[in-house]
N, C-alpha and C positions, 0 to 999 in steps of 0.2 A: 595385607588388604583383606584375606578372608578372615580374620579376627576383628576386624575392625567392621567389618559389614556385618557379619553375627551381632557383633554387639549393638549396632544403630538399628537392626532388624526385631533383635531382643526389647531396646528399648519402645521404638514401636509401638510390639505388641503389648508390651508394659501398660503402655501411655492407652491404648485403646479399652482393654478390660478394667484398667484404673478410672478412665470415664463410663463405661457402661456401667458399673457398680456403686458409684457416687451419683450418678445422672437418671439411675433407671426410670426412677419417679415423673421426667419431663421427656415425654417424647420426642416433642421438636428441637429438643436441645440434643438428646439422641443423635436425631438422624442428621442435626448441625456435627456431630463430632464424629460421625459415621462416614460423613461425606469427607470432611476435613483429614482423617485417618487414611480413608483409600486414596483421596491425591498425592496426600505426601508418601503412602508406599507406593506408588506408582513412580510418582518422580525420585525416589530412588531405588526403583528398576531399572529406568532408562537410564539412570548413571552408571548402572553395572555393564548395561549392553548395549546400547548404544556409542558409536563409533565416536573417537572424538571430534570437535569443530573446531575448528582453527581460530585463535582470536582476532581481534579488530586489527590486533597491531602486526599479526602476522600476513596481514595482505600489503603491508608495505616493503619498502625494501629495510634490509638488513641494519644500515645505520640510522631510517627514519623507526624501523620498528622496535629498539635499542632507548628510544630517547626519551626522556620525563616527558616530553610534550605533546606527545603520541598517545602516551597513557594519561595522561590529564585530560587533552580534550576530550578521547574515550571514555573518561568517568563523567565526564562532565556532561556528555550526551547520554549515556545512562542513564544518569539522574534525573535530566529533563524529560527525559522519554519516559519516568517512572513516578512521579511526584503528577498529583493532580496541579492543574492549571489553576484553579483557585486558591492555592497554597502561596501564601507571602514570600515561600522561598523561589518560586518558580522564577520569576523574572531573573532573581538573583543568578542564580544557575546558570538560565540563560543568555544574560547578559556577558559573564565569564567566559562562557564557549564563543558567543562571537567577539569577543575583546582577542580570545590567544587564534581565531579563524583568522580575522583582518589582522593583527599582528604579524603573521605568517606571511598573508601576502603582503604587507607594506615593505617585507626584509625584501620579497625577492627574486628569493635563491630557491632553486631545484628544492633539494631536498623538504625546506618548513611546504611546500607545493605540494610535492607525493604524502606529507604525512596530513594537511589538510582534505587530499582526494582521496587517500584510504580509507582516514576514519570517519569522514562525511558517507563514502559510500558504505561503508559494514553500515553506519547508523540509516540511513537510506533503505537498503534492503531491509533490516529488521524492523522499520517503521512501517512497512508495505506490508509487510508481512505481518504483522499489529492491527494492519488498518482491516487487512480481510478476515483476520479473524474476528474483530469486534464488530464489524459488518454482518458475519455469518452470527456473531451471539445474538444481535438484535433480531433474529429474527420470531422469540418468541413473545407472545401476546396477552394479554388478560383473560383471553379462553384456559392458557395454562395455568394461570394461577390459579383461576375457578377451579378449574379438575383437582388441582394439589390441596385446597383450603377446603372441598367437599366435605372432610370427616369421614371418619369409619377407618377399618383399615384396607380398605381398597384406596382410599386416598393416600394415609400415611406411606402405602406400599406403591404408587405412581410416585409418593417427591423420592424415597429413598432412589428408585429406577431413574428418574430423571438426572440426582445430584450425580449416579454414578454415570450415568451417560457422558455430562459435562467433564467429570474430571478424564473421563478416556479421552474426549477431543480436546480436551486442553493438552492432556498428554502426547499426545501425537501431533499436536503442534507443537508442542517444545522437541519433540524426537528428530522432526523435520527441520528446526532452527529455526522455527518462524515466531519463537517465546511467546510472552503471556503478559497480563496487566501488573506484572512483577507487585514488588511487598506490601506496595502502597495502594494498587488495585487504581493506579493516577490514570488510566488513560480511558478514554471514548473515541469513537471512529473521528465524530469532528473534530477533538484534539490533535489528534494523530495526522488527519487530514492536515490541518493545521501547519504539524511541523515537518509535515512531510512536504509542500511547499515551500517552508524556510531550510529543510535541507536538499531541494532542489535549487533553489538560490545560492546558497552557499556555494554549491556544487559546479551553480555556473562560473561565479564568479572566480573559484580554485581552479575552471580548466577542465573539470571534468563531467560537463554537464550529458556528454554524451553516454555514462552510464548513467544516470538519473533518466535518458531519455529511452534507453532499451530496456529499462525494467518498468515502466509506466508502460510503454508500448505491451510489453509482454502479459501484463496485470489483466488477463481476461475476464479473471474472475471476477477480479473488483470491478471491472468497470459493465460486468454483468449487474451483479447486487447492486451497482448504483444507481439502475433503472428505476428499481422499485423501492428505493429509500426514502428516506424523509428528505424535503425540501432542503434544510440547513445543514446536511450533509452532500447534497448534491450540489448547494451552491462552493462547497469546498472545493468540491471536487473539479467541476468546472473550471476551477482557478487553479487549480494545478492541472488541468488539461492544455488549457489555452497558455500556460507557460513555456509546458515541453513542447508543445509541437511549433510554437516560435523558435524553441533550440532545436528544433528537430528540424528547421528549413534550413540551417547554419551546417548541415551533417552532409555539403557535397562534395568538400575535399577527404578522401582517407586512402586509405592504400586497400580496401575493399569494397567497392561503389555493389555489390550484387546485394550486399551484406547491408551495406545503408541503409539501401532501396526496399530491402525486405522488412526492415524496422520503423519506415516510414509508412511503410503500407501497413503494418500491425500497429503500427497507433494511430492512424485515421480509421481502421475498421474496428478496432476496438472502443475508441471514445465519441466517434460520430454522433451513435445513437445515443448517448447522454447530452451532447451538447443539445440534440435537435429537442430529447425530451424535459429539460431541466426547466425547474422552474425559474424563472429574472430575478426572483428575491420577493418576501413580504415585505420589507422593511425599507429596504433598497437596494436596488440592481444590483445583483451578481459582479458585473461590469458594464464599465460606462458604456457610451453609445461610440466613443471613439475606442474602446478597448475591443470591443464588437466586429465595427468595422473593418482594423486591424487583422481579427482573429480571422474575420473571412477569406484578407490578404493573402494571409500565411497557409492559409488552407489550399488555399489556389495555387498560391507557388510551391506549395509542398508537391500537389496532387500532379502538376504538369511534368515532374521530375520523375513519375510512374512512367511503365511502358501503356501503351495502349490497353488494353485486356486489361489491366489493374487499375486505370482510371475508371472504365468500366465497373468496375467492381465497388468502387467504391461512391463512383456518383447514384449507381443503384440503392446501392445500401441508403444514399444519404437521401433521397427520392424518398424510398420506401418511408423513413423514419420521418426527413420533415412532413409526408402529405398526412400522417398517422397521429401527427402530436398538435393539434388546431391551435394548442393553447399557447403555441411559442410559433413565430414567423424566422425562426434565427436557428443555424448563420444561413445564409440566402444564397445559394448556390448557384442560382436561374442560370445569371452569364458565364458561369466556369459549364455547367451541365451542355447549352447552348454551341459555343466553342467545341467543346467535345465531338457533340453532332457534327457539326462541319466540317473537322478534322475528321471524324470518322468516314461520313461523307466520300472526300478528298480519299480517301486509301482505297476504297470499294471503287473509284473510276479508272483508278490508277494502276490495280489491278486488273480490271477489268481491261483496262485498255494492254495491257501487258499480254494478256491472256489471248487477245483476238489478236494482237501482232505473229502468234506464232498460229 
């Protein structure tokens, strides 16, 4: 292992002075091969010291984690998750992964079920984790690129400082397992957005929607950044909201109700204030007007399954955000917020009346 790392270390450095001495002449192509040099020894830093991650197949059990099929559809969602969407191969791919998904369920049996729910959910997770990072890259502007395209070497000297910023945070996303726009550089948030709704669907339909619906609850981040994002990212986003929390009203039978309860509450206080501030669509609706009315349904029966003080909490939140965003009237809370009051009402006489009995 230590001769083997010596030597990719060796080469390297090789590779780096062999471009600064052939390239000196262009700058920009410099600090392209500057930037390019320290990611790739960075990422084989973390391969030295960082701890290992368990593969896709090893979150199944022992005879599904074993099987060709396990590791097919895991390549198979790889690829799709790594190949730009405009690429002729993409559907292809895609099509593949859901031909051996529904073949799995048409059999049946337990077992093609667990290796459908494992490898749906490792792709799940890593997609989420895709989708916040490429949320957090957009967040830079054409002010940056002015600063960098300035000239002089106070410019030159901000891109090299910026390229290497990038590749730490790219780094320490990959340390953390949340990866990167992998070989092909295929993915954008709305892509990812994308199939990160088609593998909450898969997910429902395998059985196992209820981790799709506690790592979407738990996404604070993302569903922070979705506030301030472009339009056609936040109408994604909204569609894989108003999904889980449909599967999220499905979550009252388990052998944990405290546990439910608490992942119902983190995903109405997490994705409320997107839904209240999201745009309908330029082109056309986000969702129909009966997918709408629907979404309010499920909000309500969601929200009635809180204790008191947690409904609270959330019809605030949702107050707060719909009186704040003019530009959207939706979802429409009035008669769930209403009810509340009067239940609330109803508890304040009750004790009251409790209170003077003694």
């Amino acid at each position: 292992m230590e001769s083997s790392s010596s030597t990719i270390a060796s080469l390297l450095l090789r590779k780096l002075l062999t471009s600064i001495f052939l390239h000196s002449d262009n700058n920009h192509r410099l600090l392209h091969l500057l930037r390019h040099f320290i990611a790739s020894a960075f990422l084989f830093l973390l391969t030295l010291f960082k701890s290992p991650t368990p593969a896709v197949d090893d979150l199944s059990s022992p005879a599904a984690a074993s099987s060709g099929v396990s590791r097919a559809l895991s390549q198979l969602l790889l690829l799709m998750n790594d190949i730009p969407v405009s690429s002729r191969k993409y559907e292809l791919i895609r099509s593949l992964a859901e031909k051996i998904i529904d073949d799995n369920l048409a059999e049946g049996k337990p077992p093609l079920a667990e290796v459908n729910c494992a490898v749906l959910s490792a792709a799940f997770a890593r997609s989420l984790g895709q989708l916040e990072a490429a949320m957090e890259e957009g967040g830079g502007g054409v002010g940056d690129a002015a600063a960098g395209e300035s000239g002089g070497y106070g410019g030159r000297r901000w891109l090299v400082m910026r390229g290497v910023g990038r590749c730490v945070r790219a780094g320490w996303r990959l340390a953390k397992g949340r990866g990167g726009a992998g070989r092909g550089g295929g993915y954008s948030a709305e892509k990812v957005a994308a199939e990160v709704l088609w593998l909450a669907e898969k997910m429902a339909a395998s059985g196992c929607a209820e981790e799709a619906v506690c790592r979407w609850a738990s996404a604070v981040k993302v569903a922070w950044l979705a506030l301030s994002t472009e339009p056609r990212l936040q109408g994604s986003l909204v569609k894989v909201s108003a999904f889980l929390i449909r599967q999220a009203k499905d979550m009252s039978k388990g052998e944990d109700e405290q546990q439910i309860r608490a992942t119902k509450m983190k995903m109405l206080t997490s994705w409320l204030p997107l839904l209240c501030s999201a745009n309908n669509g330029t082109d056309a609706p986000v969702l129909s007007m009966a997918e709408r009315a629907e979404v309010e349904k499920t909000l309500e029966e969601v929200l009635w399954t809180l204790a008191e003080e947690e409904q609270e909490a959330v019809l605030s939140l949702w107050l707060h955000h719909f009186t704040y965003c003019p530009a959207s009237d939706w979802p429409n809370l009035r008669s769930c917020y209403t009810r509340w009051c009067s239940a609330s009402r109803a508890t304040l006489l009750v004790h009251h009346a409790l209170h003077a009995s003694y």
